[in-house]
N, C-alpha and C positions, 0 to 999 in steps of 0.2 A: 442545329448542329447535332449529330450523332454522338450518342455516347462511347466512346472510347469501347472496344472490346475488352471482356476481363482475361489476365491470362490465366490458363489453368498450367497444373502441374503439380509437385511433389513439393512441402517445404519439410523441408529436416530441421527438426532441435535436438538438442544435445539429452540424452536418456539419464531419466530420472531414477530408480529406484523406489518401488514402492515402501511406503511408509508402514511399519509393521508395528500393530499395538503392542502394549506390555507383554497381554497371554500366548500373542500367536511367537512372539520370539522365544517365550519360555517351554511353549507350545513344542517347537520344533525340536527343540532339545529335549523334550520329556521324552519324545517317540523314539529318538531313538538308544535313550537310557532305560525303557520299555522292553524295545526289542532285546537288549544286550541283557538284560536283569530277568528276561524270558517272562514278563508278565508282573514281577513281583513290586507290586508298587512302593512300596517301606522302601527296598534297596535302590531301586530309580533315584525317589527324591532325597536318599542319602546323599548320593551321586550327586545329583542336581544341587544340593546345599554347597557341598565341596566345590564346584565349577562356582557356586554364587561367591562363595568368598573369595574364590581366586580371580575372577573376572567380573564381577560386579553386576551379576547380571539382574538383580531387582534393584528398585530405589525406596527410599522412604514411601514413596507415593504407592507404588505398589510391590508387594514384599510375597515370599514363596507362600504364605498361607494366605492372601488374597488371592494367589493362583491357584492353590487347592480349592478356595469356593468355590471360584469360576469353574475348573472341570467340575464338579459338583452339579452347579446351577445349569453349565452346558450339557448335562448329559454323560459326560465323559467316564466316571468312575460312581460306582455307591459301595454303600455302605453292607458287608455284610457280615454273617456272625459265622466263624472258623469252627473248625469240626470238635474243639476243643473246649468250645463254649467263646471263647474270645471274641473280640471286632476283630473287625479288619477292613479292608479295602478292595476292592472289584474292579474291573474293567468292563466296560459295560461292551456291545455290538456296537456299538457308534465307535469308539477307540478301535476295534478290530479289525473295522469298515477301513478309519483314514490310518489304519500302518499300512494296510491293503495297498488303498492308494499312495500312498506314498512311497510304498519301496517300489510300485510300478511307472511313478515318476522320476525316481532315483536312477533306476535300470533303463527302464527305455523311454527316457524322458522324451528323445522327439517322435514320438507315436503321438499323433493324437486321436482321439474318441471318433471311433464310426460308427455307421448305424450299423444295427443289428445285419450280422450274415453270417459266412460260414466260409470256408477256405477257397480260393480261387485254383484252377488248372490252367495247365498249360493249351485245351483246347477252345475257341472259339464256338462261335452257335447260340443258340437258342437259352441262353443264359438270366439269369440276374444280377451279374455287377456288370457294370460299365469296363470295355477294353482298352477304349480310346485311339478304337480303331473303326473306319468306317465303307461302307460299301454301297452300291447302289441300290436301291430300293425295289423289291422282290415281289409279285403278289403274293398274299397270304402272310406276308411282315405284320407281326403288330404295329397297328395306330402308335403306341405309345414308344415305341422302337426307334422313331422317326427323327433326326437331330434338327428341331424346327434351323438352331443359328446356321448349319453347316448348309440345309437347303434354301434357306434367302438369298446367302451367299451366292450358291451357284445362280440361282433365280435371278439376280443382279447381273451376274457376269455373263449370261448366257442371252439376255431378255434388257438388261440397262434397265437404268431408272424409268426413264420417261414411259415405255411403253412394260412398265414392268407388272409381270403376272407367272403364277407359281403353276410349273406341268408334273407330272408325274417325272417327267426325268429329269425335273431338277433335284427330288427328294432321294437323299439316301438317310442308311440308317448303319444305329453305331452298332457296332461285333457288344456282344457281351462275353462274359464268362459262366462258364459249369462252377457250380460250388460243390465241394466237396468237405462233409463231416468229419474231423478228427477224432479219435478216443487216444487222449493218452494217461498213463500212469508214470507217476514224478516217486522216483525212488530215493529216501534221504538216505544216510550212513548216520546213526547217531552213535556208533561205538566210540569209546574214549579216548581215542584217540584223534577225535576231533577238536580236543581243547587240550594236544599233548603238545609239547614243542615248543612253547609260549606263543601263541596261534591262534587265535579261536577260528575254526572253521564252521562250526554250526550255524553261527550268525548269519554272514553270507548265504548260507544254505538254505536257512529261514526268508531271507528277506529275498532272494527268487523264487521262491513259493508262492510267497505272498504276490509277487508283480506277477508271476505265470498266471495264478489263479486271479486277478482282478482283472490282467488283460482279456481272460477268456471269458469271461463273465459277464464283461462290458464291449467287448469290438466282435466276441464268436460264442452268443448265446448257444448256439445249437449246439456246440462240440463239449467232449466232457471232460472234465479234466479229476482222475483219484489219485491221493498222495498216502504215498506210503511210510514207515520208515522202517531200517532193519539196523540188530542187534544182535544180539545170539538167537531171537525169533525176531517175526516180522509182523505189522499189525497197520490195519488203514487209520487213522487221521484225519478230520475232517476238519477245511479250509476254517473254519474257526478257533481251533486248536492249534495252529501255526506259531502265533506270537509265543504260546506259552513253552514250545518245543525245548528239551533240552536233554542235551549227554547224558549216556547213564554208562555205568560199568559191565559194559559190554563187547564181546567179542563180534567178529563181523562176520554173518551167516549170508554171504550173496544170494545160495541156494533159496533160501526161506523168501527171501525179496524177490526173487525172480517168480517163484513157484506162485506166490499171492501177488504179484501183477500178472501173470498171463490169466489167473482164474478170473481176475478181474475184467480181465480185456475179451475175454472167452464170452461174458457175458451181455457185450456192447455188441448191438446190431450193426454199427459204422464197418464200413471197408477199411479205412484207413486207421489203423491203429498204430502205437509206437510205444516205447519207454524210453524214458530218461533216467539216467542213475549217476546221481552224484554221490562221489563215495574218495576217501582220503589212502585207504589202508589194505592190506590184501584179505582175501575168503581165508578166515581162522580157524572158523567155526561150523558145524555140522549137526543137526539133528537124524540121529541113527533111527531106524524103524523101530525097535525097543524103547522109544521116546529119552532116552540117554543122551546127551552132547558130547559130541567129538570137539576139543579143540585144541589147537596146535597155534603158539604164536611163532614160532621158530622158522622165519623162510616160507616156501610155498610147499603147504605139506599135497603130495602128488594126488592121494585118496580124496581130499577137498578141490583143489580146481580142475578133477577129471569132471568132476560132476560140474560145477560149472559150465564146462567143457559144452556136457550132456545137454544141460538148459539152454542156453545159447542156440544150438540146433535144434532143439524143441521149439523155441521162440521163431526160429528161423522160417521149419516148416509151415506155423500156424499164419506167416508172412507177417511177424510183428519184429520190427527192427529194433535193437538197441543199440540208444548213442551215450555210449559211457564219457561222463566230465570228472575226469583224471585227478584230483589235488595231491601231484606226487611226481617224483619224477627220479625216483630211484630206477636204475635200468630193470632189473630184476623184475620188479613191478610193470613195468614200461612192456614188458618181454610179454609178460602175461595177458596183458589187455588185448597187446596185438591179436594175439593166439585165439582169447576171448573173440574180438570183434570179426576175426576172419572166421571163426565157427556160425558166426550169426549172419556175415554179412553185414552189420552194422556199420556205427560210426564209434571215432574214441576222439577224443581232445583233451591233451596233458596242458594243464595248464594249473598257473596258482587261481589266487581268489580274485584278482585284478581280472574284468571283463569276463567275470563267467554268467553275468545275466546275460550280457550282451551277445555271447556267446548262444546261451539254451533259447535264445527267438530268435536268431536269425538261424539256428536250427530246424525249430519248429516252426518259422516260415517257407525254407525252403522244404519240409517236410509235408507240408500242404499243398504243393502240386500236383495232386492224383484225382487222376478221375473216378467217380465210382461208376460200378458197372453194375448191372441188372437193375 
């Protein structure tokens, strides 16, 4: 007697949640009492003490200073000696690494990791990603072009089992795509009035940084991403320096941000280049050729956003677009952007803090459809 066929199929059970040890729960909490303390570890696990007594988050078993060893023993923090002679406490490149990842799972948590490329177009050809589109098989097609499932397929339906054998017109092959390099430069606002209002905006700010620059890092080796920030001057930052970001007593010079990302972008051999400027407040401030500061908080003073004006169409011609992320929505202001973005041809999006990572990639995805040419 024949053994019963097995059935196949799908069995569902009811989802578990993973089990989280003592440090990775304390873990998650530390980062982002990290990110908000901008680095300063004392004020974190002050943080972190107050959240323990109110919620109970160690036990006798394991308590905040068995979690201090662990980052220790992990890697996470050492020990160093402040300029003053004191200890103190450090964050090591390993911590830097997972706020990285982490605010890039935060933000676009359903991306997942590809292999290394570079932006996809809109045009078909002679490519290297996959289109998912296919056609019939061309002499001179690369071997490796060739969709073996899509051609057995036909080879079956055209030939049947029984007498089945593979012809040249059963093989097609799949479209690819053109890749195309990004350079872009990520412009912050750190003037003070990013933590006016009872608000912090800088946080947010920081932690799309951090996801831009891990995304680009890890899914689009080849494309470059420089971050800027601007205050009464402007000055580059290096993806490392992220976490420890913070507000200073600063008025908001756009000119200066503007002026040192195109220099920067001047110097990327990529076609495609772009900026991104996240900024809360209006152009204040000005540096005069006398090296003097002009600033004005009073309204839109007219001698600071003509020049804006001027950059915008500077950026314009060099075909570098800016897509200003708005955190504001005073009309006045609103008025300005617009003014701004139609000098550039750019893009603007007024929006608060809710979805604005979500916001700067699906940006900067649709921003990578261009083909380069020469």
């Amino acid at each position: 007697m024949k053994n019963p066929k097995r059935s196949i199929g799908f069995a569902f059970t009811r989802h578990e949640a993973e089990e989280q040890s003592p440090f990775d729960r304390l873990f998650e909490v530390f980062q982002e009492l990290i990110t908000h303390t901008s680095g300063d570890f004392d004020e974190a696990m002050d943080w972190l003490e107050q959240l323990d007594q109110e919620y109970q988050l160690t036990t006798e078993d394991y308590t905040l200073d068995d979690f201090v060893e662990d980052l220790k023993k992990k890697g996470y923090i050492r020990e160093e000696i402040k300029p003053d002679g004191s200890g103190g406490v450090a964050l090591t490149e390993k911590t830097e690494r997972a706020l990285r990842k982490r605010a890039l799972e935060q933000i676009f948590g359903r991306l997942k990791r590809s292999g290394a490329g570079n932006h996809k177009t809109k045009y078909t050809g002679n490519g290297d990603e996959m289109a998912g589109e296919f056609r019939n098989y061309q002499f001179g097609d690369a071997l490796d072009r060739i969709s073996m499932t899509e051609s057995l397929r036909n080879a079956q339906i055209n030939n049947g089992l029984d007498g089945f054998h593979l012809t040249e017109n059963d093989l097609v092959v799949e479209e690819s795509m053109y890749k195309a390099q990004m350079s872009t430069v990520l412009m912050i606002d750190i003037s003070h009035s990013m933590i006016l209002y009872g608000e912090d905006r800088i946080t947010p700010a920081k932690k799309v940084a951090m996801a831009l620059s891990e995304l680009i890092m890890t899914r689009y080796p080849k494309d470059t991403l420089d971050i800027l920030v601007f205050g009464n001057d402007a000055w580059p930052i290096k993806v490392k320096d992220l976490p420890y970001l913070q507000v200073g007593p600063y008025h908001t010079n756009t000119v200066a941000g503007l002026q040192l990302a195109m220099d920067m972008l001047r110097r990327k051999r990529n076609t495609n280049k772009q900026i991104f400027m996240i900024t809360d407040g209006k152009p204040s401030c000005l540096q005069l050729p006398d090296g003097r500061y002009y600033k004005n908080s009073n309204g839109l003073d007219p001698h600071i956003v003509s020049k804006c004006y001027t950059m915008a169409a500077q950026a314009r011609k060099l075909h570098i677009p800016i897509t200003t992320f708005m955190i504001a929505q005073d009309p006045y202001l609103m008025q300005f952007v617009d003014h701004f973005t139609a000098a550039n041809q750019g893009k603007a999006f007024y929006t608060g803090l809710k979805g604005l990572g979500e916001m700067i990639f699906t940006d900067y995805e649709a921003n990578r459809k261009k083909r380069i040419k020469g």
